[in-house]
Each structure stands twice: as structure tokens, then as C-alpha cells.
C-alpha positions, 0 to 999 in steps of 0.5 A: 361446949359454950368455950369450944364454940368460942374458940371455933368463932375466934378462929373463923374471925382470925382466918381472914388475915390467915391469907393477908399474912400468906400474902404479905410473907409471900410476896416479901419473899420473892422482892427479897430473893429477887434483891438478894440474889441481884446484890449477893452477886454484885457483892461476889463478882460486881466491880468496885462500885456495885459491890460497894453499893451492895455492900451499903444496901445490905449494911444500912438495912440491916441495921434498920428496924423493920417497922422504921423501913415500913413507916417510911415506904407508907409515910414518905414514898406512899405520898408521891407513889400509890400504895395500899398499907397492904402493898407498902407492907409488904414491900418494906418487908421484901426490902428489909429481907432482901438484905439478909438474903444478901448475906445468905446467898453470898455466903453461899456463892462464896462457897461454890468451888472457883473452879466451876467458874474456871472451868465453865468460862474454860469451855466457852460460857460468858461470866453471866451465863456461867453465873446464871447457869453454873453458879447460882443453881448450886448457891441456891441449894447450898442456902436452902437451910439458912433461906429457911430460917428467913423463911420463919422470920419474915413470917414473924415479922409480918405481924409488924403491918398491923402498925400501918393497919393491914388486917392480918393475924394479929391485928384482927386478933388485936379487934377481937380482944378489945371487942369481946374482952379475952385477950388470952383467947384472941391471942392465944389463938392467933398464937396457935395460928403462927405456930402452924405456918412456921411448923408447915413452912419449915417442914416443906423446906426440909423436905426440899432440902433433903431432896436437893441433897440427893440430886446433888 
């Protein structure tokens, strides 16, 4: 009874950074779907310079550790812009994001036949409507089972704020070993915790997967 106990206050303590990793997850997912719909077709359908700079922005980040991209955004540009570790965080994980969306929604938009396009500017629609209205609708649901994926990766990857000291999962779970000397237990169930997102996460995505399908 004694054990079961400890691990109902373990959980108690780990909830509070249940919401801060939500959080940070949520708000990287939107800056990176927003950057990586902007570049995936500034890549596809930009002039020469913006898809060269698209290009760049997706090529450099990628090949830049996650934790790098964050230590700069609260080191360097946190001391001439206001930011909380929680903000910089989280904006350094959108950032990153957004050029692995980059590729995904350009993969898909590669995919839309060329003759929506033709046929869309064929009957009166400027290049950015048809983009918007014709094209983008059908790249998003193409790149739903690759989005999901990022999806569970950035989850993961949320645990890397802790090195600016943001309190969520692990960092608190990190607090909690050190004070009560049970490693397995903390982290076992911080474990648990990130088994649960991911597991939920990619089910709610299957499941809008399965549904766009049947509109398509």
C-alpha cells in the first residue's frame, strides 16, 4: 500500500509539468506548421531567391542540434528581445520544427497533380488563391501520416527545455530523484507519462487520417 501511495504522489508532483510539456509541444507545432507551410511553398512555387532561402533555412536547421538552436534563442537573442525559458523553448522547438515540416508539406504539395494548378488558374483563380484554396487543402491531407510523426518527435524532444530550466516532465521528474533518492521511480514515471501523450497523440491522428481519407 506504502509503494502505491508513493507512486500516486510521484504522479501528483509530475502533473504540473504534464501542462508545460502540452504547452511547449502545442505552441512548437503551430510556429513550425505555420514556418513550414510559408517555406514548403516558397520552395515549390517562390522565385529564385525565396526558394533558395527556404532551401537554406531548412538545410541549416536541420543540421543543427535542437538544444544548440535553443541555447542561442535564450542566450543570445533573449538579451536584446524579452523571453521566458518557457517562451525561448519553445520558440527554439517551433523553429527547429519548422524545417522538418518544410520537407514534409513539400513533399506533399510535390505530390498534388500539376493539373489542379492548371486547371484552377484555367478557370480564373490567381496563383495565390489557387495555392491557398486548391493546392494546400490537398497537401495538408496528403502530409498527415508524415506530420504525425513530427508530431511524436517534438513531444520528445520537449524534454530538452529542461537544460534552460523550464519545469516540465522531466525536469521536475529530474527534482524529484534527487529529493527522494528513487530514480527508477521518478523516471519511471515521467516514462509512463510520455508513453501516454504519444500513444493518444498518434491515435487522435489516426483517426483524422482515416476521416480525411474518406472525404478525399
Amino acid at each position: 500500500m506504502e509503494g502505491f501511495n508513493n507512486i500516486l504522489t510521484m504522479f501528483r508532483f509530475l502533473l504540473p509539468g504534464l501542462w508545460v510539456t502540452l504547452s511547449v509541444t502545442a505552441i512548437a507545432l503551430v510556429l513550425g506548421f505555420g514556418l513550414g507551410t510559408v517555406m514548403a511553398v516558397a520552395r515549390v512555387y517562390g522565385g529564385p531567391l525565396s526558394s533558395r532561402l527556404a532551401a537554406a533555412y531548412s538545410i541549416i536547421v536541420r543540421a543543427v542540434p535542437v538544444v544548440v538552436i535553443i541555447f542561442i534563442l535564450f542566450f543570445v537573442i533573449a538579451a536584446f528581445v524579452d523571453l521566458s525559458p518557457f517562451l525561448s523553448g519553445a520558440l527554439a522547438l517551433g523553429f527547429a520544427s519548422g524545417a522538418y515540416q518544410t520537407e514534409i508539406f513539400r513533399g506533399a504539395i510535390l505530390s498534388v497533380p500539376r493539373g489542379q494548378m492548371v486547371a484552377a488558374r484555367a478557370i480564373g483563380m490567381n496563383r495565390l488563391k489557387a495555392i491557398r484554396s486548391i493546392v494546400l487543402p490537398q497537401a495538408i491531407r496528403i502530409a498527415i501520416p508524415a506530420w504525425s510523426n513530427e508530431v511524436t518527435l517534438v513531444l520528445k524532444d520537449s524534454t530538452l527545455v529542461f537544460v534552460i530550466g523550464v519545469p516540465e516532465i522531466l525536469r521536475r521528474a529530474q527534482y524529484a530523484s534527487a529529493r527522494t533518492l528513487e530514480p527508477f521511480l521518478a523516471f519511471g514515471a515521467a516514462a509512463v507519462l510520455y508513453l501516454l501523450m504519444t500513444f493518444l497523440a498518434s491515435r487522435l491522428l489516426d483517426v483524422i487520417e482515416q476521416r480525411t481519407k474518406l472525404m478525399m
